[in-house]
C-alpha positions as CSV (number, residue, x, y, z in Angstrom):
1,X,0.0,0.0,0.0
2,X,1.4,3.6,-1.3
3,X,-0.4,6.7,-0.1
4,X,-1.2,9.2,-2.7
5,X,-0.1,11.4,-0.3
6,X,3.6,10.1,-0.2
7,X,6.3,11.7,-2.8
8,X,7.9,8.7,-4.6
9,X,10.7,9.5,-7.1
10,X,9.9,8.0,-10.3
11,X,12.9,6.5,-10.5
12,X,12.8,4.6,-7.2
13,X,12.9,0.9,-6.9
14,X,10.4,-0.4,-5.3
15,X,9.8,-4.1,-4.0
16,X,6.5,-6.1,-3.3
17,X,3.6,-5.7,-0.4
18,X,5.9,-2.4,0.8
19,X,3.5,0.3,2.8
20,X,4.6,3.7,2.7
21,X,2.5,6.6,4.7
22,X,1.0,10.0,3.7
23,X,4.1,12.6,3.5
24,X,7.2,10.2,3.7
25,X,9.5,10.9,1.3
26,X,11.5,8.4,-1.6
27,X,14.1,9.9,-3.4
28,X,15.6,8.6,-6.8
29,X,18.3,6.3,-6.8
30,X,16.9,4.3,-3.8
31,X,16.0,0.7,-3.2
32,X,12.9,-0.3,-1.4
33,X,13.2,-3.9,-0.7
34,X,10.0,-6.4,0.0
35,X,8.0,-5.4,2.9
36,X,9.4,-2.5,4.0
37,X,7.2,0.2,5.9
38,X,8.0,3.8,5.8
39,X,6.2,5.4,8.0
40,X,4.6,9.2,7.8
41,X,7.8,12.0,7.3
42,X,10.1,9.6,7.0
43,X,12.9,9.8,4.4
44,X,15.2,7.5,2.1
45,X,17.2,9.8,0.3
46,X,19.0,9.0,-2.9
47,X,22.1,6.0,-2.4
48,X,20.4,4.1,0.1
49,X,19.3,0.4,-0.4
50,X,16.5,-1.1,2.2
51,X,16.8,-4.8,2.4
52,X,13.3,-6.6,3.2
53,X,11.7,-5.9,5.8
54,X,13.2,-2.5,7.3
55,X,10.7,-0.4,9.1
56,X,11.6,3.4,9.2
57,X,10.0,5.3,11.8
58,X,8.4,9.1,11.7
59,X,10.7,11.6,11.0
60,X,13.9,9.6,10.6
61,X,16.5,10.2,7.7
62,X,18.0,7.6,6.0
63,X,21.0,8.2,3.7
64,X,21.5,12.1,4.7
65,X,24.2,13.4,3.0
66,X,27.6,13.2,4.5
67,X,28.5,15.8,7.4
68,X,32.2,15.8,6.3
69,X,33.9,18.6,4.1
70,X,35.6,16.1,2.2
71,X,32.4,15.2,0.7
72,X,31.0,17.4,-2.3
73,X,28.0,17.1,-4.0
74,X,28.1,15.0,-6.7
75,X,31.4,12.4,-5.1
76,X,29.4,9.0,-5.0
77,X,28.4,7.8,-1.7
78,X,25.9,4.9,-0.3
79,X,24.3,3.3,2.4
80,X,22.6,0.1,2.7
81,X,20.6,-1.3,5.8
82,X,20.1,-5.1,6.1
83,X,17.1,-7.3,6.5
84,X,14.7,-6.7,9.4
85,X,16.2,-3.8,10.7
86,X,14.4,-1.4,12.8
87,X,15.1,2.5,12.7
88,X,13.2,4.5,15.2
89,X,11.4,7.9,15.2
90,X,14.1,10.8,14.4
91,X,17.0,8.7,13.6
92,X,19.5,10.0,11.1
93,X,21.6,7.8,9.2
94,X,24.1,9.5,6.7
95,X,25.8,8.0,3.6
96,X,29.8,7.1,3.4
97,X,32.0,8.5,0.9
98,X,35.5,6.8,1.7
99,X,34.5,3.4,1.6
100,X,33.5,1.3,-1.0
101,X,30.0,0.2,0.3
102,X,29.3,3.7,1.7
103,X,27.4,3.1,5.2
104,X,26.1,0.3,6.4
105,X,23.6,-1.1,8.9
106,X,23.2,-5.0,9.0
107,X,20.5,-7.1,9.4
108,X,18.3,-7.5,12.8
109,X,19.9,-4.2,14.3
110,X,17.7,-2.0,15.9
111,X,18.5,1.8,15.7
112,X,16.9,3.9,18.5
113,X,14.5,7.2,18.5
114,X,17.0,10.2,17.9
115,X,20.6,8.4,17.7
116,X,22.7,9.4,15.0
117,X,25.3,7.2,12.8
118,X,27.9,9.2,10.6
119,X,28.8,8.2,7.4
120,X,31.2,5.5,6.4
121,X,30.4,3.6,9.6
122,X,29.3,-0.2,9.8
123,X,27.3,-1.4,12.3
124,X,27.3,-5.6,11.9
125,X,24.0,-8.1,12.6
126,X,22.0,-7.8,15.5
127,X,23.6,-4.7,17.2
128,X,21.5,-2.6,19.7
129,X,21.9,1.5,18.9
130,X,19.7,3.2,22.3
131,X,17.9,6.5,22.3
132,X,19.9,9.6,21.4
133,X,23.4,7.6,20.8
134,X,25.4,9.6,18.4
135,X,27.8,7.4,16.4
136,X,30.9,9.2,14.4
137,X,32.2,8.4,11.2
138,X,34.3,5.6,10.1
139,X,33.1,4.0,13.4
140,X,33.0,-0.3,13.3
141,X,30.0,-1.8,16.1
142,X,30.7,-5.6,15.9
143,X,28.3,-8.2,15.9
144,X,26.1,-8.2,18.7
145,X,26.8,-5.5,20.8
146,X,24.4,-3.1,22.5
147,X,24.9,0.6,23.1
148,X,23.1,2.3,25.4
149,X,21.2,5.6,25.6
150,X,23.4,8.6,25.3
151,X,26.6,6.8,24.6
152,X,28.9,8.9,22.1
153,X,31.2,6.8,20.2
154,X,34.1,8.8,18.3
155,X,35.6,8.5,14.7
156,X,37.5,5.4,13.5
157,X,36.8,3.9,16.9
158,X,35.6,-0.4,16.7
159,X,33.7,-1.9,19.0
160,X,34.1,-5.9,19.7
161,X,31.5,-8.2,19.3
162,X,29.1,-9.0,22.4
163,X,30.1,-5.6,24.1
164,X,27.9,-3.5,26.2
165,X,28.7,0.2,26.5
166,X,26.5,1.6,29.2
167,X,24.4,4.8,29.0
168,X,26.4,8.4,28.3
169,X,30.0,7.1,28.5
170,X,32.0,8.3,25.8
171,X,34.1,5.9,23.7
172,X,37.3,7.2,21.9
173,X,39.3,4.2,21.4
174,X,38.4,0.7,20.8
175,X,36.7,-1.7,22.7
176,X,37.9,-5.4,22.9
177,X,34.8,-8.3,22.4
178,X,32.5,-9.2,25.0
179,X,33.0,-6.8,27.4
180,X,30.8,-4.3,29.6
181,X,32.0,-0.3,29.6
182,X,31.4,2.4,31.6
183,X,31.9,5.7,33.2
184,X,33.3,8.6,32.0
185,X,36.6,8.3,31.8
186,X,35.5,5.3,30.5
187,X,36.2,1.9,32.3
188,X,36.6,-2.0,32.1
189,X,33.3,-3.0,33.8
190,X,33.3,-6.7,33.6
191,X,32.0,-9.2,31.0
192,X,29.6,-8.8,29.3
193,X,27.9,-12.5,30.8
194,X,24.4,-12.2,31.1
195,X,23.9,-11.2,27.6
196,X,26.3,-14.2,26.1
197,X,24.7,-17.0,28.2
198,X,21.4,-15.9,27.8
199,X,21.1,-14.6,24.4
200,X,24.4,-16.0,22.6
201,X,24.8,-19.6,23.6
202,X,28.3,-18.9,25.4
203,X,29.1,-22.2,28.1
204,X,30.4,-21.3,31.6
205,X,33.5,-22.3,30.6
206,X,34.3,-19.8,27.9
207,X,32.7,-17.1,29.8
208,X,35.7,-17.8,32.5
209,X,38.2,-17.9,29.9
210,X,37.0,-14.8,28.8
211,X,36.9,-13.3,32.2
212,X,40.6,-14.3,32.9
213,X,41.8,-13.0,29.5
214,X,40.6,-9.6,30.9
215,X,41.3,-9.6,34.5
216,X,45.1,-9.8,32.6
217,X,44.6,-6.8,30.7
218,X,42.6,-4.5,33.1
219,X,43.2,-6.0,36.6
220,X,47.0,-6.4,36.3
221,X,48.5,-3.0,36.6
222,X,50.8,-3.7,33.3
223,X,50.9,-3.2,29.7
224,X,48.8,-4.7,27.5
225,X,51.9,-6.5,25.5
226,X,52.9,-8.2,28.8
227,X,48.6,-8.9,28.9
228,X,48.9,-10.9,25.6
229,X,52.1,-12.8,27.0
230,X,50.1,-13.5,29.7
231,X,46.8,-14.9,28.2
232,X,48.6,-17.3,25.5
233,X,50.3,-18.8,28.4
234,X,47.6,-18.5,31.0
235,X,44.6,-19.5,29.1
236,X,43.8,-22.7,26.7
237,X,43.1,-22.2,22.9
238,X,39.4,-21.3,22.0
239,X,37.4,-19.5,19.9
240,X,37.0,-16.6,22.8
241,X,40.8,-16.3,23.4
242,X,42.0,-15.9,19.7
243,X,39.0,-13.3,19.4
244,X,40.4,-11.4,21.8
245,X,43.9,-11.6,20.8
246,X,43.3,-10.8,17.1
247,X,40.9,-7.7,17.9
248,X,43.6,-6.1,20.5
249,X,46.6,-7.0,17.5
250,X,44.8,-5.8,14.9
251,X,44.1,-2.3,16.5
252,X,47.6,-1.7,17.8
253,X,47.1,-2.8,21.3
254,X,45.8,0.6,21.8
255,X,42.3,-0.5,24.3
256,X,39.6,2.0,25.5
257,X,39.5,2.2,29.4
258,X,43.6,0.7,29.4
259,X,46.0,3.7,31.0
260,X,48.9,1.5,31.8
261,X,52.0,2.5,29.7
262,X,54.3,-0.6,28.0
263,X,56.5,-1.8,31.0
């Protein structure tokens, strides 16, 4: 169902059984997938591709264009949001520039009323965006993790898989998997268990592992090369521990919430 009262750009793409309200807005060069719902002043601007089943809440923007001066009108840019996804009233979602797929949202993430994700950044499968969280560009958000209200989360920052950043603590650094942040500065709050036993099929077993990897990299007052050291000698080969040890290699040891210089 398509209101006569909604503007669709002739040149939209638009799938089967979609709904779109009176007064949302579909501009050319967009993809509506399969049964989508757009609901009343809500807007898909030009570049963006919905997968099935997105539902985009009153008043949000999805594919604004890019809030960086780099970008210039007519430079090619994108976003895409995955299958099932959820956007919430006032949400605005810009398109990348410096990335080949432009910005993208995955599948089964739900975006919160009023949060903000800047362009370039990719949020992965089944994340959690809360109310009013404001998300830089060229930010990574990992499978799985949940950020709460009011959380700010600055440019080229990642966030592991399974984490949970709680409400307004600001992230400027990354954030190693299946952890719990908090506070402002912010700090290593635990592991992030109730979430990965409940929800993510993690044993008791690997939740300890897990637990010990950290208490060497936050709870032991040295740097987090002698941390590594520690855990390949400390902890059994899993899954978990080579998780963790490629995340904290692959961004240069440099940890959000770690203040303990090399040794």
């Amino acid at each position: 169902m398509i209101s006569p009262l909604a503007y669709i750009d002739p040149k939209a793409k638009i799938g089967s059984d979609v709904i779109i309200h009176a007064f949302a807005y579909v501009d050319a060069d967009t993809v509506i997938g399969d049964n989508c719902e757009i609901m009343p002043y809500a807007s898909v601007m030009n570049g963006t591709t919905l997968g099935k089943g997105v539902k985009v809440y009153q008043g949000a923007v999805v594919g604004a264009d890019p809030q960086d001066f780099r970008w210039k009108p007519g430079l090619a840019s994108r976003c895409s949001i995955g299958d099932g996804t959820i956007i919430r009233e006032h949400v605005l979602i810009n398109r990348g520039f410096t990335s080949e797929k432009g910005t993208v949202v995955g599948s089964g993430v739900i975006v919160c009323a009023k949060s903000h994700i800047g362009h370039d950044s990719h949020i992965d499968d089944g994340c959690v965006i809360g109310n009013s969280v404001n998300i830089a560009g060229d930010v990574t958000v990992q499978h799985g993790s949940i950020l709460s209200s009011n959380v700010i989360v600055h440019e080229n920052s990642t966030i592991g898989k399974f984490v949970l950043i709680k409400g307004g603590t600001r992230i400027s650094s990354n954030v190693p998997p299946y952890v719990i942040m908090a506070h402002n500065p912010v700090t290593y709050y635990g592991v992030n268990s109730v979430i990965m036993s409940k929800h993510c099929g993690f044993c008791e077993d690997s939740i300890d592992d897990i637990a010990k990897a950290y208490r060497h990299i936050y709870q032991c007052s040295t740097s987090v090369f002698n941390a590594i050291k520690r855990i390949e000698t400390d902890i059994a080969e899993s899954p978990e521990r080579a998780e963790i040890l490629n995340f904290v290699r692959s961004h240069n040891m440099k940890l959000a919430g770690h203040y303990f210089e090399a040794d």
